[in-house]
Every structure is written in C-alpha cells, then in structure tokens.
MIDOSE-1310 file (N, C-alpha, C; in nm, 2 decimals, decimal comma, always signed):
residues 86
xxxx	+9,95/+21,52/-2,25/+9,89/+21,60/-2,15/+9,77/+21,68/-2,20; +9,79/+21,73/-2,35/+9,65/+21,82/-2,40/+9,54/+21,70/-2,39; +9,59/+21,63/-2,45/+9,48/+21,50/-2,46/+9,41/+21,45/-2,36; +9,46/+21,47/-2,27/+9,41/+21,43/-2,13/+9,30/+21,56/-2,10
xxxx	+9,31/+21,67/-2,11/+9,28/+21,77/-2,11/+9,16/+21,80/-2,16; +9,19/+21,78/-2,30/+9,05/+21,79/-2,39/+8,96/+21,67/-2,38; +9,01/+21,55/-2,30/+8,89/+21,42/-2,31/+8,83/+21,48/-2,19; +8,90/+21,54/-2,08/+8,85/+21,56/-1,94/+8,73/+21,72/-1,95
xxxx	+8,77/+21,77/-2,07/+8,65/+21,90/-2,09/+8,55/+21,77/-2,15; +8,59/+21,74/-2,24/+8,47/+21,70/-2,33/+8,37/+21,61/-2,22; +8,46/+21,52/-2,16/+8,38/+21,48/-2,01/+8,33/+21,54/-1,97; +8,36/+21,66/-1,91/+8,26/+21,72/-1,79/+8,15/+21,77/-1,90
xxxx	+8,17/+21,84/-2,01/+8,04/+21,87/-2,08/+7,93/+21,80/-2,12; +8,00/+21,67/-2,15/+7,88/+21,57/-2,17/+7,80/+21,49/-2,04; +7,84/+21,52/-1,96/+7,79/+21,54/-1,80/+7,69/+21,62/-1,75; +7,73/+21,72/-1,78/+7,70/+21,90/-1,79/+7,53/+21,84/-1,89
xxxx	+7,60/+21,82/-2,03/+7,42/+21,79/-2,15/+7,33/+21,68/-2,06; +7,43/+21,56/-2,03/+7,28/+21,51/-1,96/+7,22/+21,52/-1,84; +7,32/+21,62/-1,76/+7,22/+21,61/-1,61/+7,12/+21,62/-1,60; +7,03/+21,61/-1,53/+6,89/+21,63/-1,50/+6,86/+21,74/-1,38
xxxx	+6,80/+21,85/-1,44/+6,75/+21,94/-1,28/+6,57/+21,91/-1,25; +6,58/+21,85/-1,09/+6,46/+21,89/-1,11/+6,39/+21,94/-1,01; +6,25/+22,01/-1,10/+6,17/+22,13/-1,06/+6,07/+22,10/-1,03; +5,99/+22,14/-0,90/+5,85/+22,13/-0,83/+5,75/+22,26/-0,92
xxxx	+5,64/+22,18/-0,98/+5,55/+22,29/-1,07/+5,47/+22,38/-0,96; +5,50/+22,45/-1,00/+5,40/+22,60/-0,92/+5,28/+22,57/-0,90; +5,26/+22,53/-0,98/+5,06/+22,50/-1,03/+5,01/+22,38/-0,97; +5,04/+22,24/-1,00/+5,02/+22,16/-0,92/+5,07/+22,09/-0,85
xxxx	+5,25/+22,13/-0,82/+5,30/+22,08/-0,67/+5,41/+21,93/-0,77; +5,36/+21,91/-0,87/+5,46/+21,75/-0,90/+5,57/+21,83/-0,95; +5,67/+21,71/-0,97/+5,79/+21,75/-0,99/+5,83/+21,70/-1,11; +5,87/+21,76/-1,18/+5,94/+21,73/-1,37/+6,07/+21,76/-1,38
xxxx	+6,13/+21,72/-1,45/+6,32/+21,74/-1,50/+6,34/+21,81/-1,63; +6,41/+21,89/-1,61/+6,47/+21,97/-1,78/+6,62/+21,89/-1,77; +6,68/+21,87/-1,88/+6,78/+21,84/-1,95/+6,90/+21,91/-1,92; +7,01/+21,89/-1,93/+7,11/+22,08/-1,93/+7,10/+22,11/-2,09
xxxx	+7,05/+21,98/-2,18/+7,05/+22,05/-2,30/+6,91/+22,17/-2,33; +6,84/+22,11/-2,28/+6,72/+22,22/-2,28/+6,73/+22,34/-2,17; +6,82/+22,35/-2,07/+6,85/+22,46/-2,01/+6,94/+22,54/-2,07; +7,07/+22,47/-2,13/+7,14/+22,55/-2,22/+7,07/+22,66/-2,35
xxxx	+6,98/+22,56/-2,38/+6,89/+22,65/-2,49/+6,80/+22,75/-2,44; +6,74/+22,75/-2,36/+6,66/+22,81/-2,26/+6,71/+22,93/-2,25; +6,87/+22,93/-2,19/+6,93/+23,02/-2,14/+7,01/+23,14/-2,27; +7,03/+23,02/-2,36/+7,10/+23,11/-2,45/+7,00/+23,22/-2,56
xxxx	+6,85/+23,15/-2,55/+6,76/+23,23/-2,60/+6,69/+23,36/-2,53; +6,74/+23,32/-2,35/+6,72/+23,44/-2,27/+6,58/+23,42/-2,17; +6,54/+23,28/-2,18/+6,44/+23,24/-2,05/+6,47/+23,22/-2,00; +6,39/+23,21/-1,86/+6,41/+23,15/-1,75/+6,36/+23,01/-1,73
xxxx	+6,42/+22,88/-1,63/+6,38/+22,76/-1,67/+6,24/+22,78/-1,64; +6,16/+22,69/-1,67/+6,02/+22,65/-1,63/+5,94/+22,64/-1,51; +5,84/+22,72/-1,46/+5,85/+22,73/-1,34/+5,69/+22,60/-1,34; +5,61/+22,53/-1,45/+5,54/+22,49/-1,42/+5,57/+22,35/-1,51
xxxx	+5,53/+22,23/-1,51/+5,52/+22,08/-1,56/+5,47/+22,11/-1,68; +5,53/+22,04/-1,84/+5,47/+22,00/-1,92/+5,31/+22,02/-1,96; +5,25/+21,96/-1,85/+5,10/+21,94/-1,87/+5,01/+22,08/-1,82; +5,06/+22,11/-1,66/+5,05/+22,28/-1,62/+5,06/+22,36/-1,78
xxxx	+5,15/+22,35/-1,85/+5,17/+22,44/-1,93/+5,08/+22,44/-2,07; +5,02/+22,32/-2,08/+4,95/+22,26/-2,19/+4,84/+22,34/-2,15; +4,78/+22,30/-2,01/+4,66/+22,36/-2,01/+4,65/+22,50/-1,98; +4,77/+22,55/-1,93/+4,77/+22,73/-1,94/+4,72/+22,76/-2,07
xxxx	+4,82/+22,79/-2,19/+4,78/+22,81/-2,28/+4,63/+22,78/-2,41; +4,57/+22,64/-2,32/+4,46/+22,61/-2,42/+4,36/+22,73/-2,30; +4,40/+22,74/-2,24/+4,31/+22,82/-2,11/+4,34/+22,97/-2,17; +4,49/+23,03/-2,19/+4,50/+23,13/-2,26/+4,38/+23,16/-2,41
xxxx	+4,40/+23,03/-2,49/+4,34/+23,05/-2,65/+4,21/+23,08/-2,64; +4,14/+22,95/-2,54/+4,00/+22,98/-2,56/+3,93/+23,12/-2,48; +4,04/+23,15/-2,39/+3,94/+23,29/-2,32/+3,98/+23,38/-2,43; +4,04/+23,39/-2,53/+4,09/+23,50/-2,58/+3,99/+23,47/-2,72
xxxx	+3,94/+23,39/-2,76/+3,80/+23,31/-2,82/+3,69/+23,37/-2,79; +3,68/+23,35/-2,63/+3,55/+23,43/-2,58/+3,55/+23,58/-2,58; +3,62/+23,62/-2,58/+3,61/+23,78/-2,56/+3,64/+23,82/-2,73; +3,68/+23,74/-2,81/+3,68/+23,76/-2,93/+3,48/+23,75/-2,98
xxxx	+3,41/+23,64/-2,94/+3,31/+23,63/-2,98/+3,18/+23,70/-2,88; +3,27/+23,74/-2,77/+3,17/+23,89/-2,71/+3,19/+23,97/-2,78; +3,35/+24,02/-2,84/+3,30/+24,13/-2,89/+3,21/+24,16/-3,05; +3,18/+24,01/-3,09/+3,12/+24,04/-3,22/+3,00/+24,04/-3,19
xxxx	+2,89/+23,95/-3,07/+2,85/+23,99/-3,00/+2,75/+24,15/-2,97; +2,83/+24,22/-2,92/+2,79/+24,38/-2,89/+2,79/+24,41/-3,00; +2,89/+24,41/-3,13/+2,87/+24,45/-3,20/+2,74/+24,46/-3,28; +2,71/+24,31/-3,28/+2,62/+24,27/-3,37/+2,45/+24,35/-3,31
xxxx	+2,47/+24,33/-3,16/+2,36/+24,38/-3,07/+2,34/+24,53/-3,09; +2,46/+24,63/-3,11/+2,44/+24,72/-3,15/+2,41/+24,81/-3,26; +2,42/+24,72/-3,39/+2,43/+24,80/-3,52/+2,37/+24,71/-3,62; +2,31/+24,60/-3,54/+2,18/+24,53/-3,65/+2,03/+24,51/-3,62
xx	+2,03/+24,64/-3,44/+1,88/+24,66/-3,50/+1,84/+24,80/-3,57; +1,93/+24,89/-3,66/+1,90/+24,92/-3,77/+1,86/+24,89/-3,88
C-alpha cells in the first residue's frame, strides 16, 4: 500500500515537472510555454512567471543596455562641452 502511494506522488510530480503553461506575451500578443520546472524555480526564487516571450525579452533588455549607453555618452558629452573650452 506505501508503494502504491509513493509511485502515485512521484507520478503526479513528474506530471506536475513536465506540464506546459501557456502564456500570451504582453508585447507582441504570441504565445510561449514555461515548463513547471522553470515555474517551480521561478517561484521558489520569488518571481513572478513571465509576462513577455523569450524574444520580447531579448529585445527589452538590449533596448534597456543601449539607452543606458546613450545617456552614459551624453553625459560625457556635456561634460566634455563644459570643461574643455578652458
């Protein structure tokens, strides 16, 4: 009877690791799947699942780096405009 028991948890959890959920991206509307293994991780590090696709998220962040680039090279920019016509 335990045996039965413990094959029937370890069943549902290996059920549970591979389900598939899937999510409509905020950004451009397609739809992608997280894992329950990557939701388990997700959750136990304290995010929330993904509200945008793989690719959405690729180009957020190169979109984050490079504006953060430009305002890095305005500010050398003014600087440079204001203390090297001395």
């Amino acid at each position: 009877m335990d045996d039965r028991c413990r094959n029937r948890d370890r069943f549902i959890n290996l059920i549970k690791e591979i389900a598939l959920e899937t999510i409509v991206c905020i950004q451009c509307g397609d739809e992608f799947e997280v894992s329950g293994i990557n939701r388990e991780k997700l959750s136990d590090r304290g995010f929330d699942l993904p509200k945008r696709c793989p690719e959405c998220r690729r180009k957020k962040s190169k979109f984050a780096v490079d504006e953060s680039n430009q305002r890095r090279r305005d500010k050398k920019k003014h600087y440079h405009q204001k203390y090297d016509q001395f």
